[in-house]
N, C-alpha and C positions, 0 to 999 in steps of 0.2 A: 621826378620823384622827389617828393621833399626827406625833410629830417627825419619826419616820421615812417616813412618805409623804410627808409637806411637804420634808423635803429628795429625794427623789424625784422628786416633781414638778415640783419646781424644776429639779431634773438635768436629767428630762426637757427643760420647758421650754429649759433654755440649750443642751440639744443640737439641740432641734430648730430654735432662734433661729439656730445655729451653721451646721446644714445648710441652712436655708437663704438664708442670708450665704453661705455657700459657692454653694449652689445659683445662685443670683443672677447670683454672678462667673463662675462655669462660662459660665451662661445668656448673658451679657454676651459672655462671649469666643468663646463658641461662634458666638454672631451677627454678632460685629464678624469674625472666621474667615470665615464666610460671605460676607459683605457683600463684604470684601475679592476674595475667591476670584472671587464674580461679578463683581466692577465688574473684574477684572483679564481674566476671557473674555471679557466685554462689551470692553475695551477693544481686545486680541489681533482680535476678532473684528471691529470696528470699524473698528480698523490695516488687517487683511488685505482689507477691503471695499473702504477707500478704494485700498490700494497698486492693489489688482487692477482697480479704474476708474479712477484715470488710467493705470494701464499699457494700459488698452486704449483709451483718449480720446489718450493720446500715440500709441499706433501709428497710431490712427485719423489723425492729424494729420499721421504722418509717410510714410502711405500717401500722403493727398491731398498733399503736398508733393512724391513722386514724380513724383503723375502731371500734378502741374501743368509740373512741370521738363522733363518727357519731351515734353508740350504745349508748352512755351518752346520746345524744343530744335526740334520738328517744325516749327513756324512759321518761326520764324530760318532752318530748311532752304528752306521755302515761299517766305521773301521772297529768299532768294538764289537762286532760279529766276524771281521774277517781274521784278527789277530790269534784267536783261538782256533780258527780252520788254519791257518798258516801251521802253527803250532801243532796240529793235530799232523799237515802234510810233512812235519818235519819229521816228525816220528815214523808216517808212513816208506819217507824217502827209507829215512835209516835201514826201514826194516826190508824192504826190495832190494837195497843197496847192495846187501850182503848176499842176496839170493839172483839179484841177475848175472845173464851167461849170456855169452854168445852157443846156440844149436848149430848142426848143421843143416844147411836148407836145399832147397832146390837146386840140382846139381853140384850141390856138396859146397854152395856157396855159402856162408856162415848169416844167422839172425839174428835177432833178437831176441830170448826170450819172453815170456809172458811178462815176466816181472822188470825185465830190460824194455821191456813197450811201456810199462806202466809208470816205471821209474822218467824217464823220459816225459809222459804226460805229466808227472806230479813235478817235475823240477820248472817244465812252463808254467805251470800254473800258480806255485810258490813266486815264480820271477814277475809274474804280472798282478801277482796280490802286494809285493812287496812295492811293483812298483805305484802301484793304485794307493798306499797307504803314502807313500813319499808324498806324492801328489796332493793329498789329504794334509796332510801334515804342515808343506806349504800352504795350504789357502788358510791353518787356522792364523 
């Protein structure tokens, strides 16, 4: 082979060194284009997942904050009807108070009377309004 193929080869040679130095950096930017392009959907995609679960963990929270309030609101209505019957069974106690007896009963064993039966039902009932309103009281 003379000079002239050896300088051909060589041409050869540094063009195809050159293509692919070239090739390479294409190769290189082509992937880092890529890489970029994905990590930017992945993050779009990521973004839109999260916004879209606390927007509905927020509604969720701002549902049950509704209906807790509406719940507040119903009770506070509840205790303001029972406060006036309380009041009303205090009166009622007072007035039995002074009227029950013990009778005598079945074989001379002592009862209660009427108003000693009724006194009794009205001090439970006082006791478990009162404590209904505690309870009330707490949750405001």
């Amino acid at each position: 082979m003379g000079e002239s193929g050896m300088r051909w080869e060589q041409a050869a040679a540094e063009i195809c060194a050159a293509v692919e130095n070239i090739a390479a950096k294409i190769a290189r930017n082509a992937a880092n284009n890529l890489y970029e392009t994905v990590m930017t959907s992945v993050q779009d995609y990521l973004r839109e997942n999260v916004e879209f679960n606390l927007s509905s963990e927020l509604q969720g929270y701002a549902d049950t904050a509704r209906r807790l309030r509406d719940e507040n609101e119903q009770l506070k209505r509840r205790a303001d009807l029972v406060e006036p019957m309380v009041e009303a069974l205090d009166s009622c106690r007072e007035y039995f108070d002074n009227r029950s007896d013990a009778v005598d009963g079945d074989y001379g064993q002592p009862e209660p009377n009427a108003e000693m039966a009724l006194l009794t039902e009205i001090d439970a009932a006082i006791l478990r309004a009162r404590q209904a309103m505690q309870v009330e009281a707490r949750c405001d």
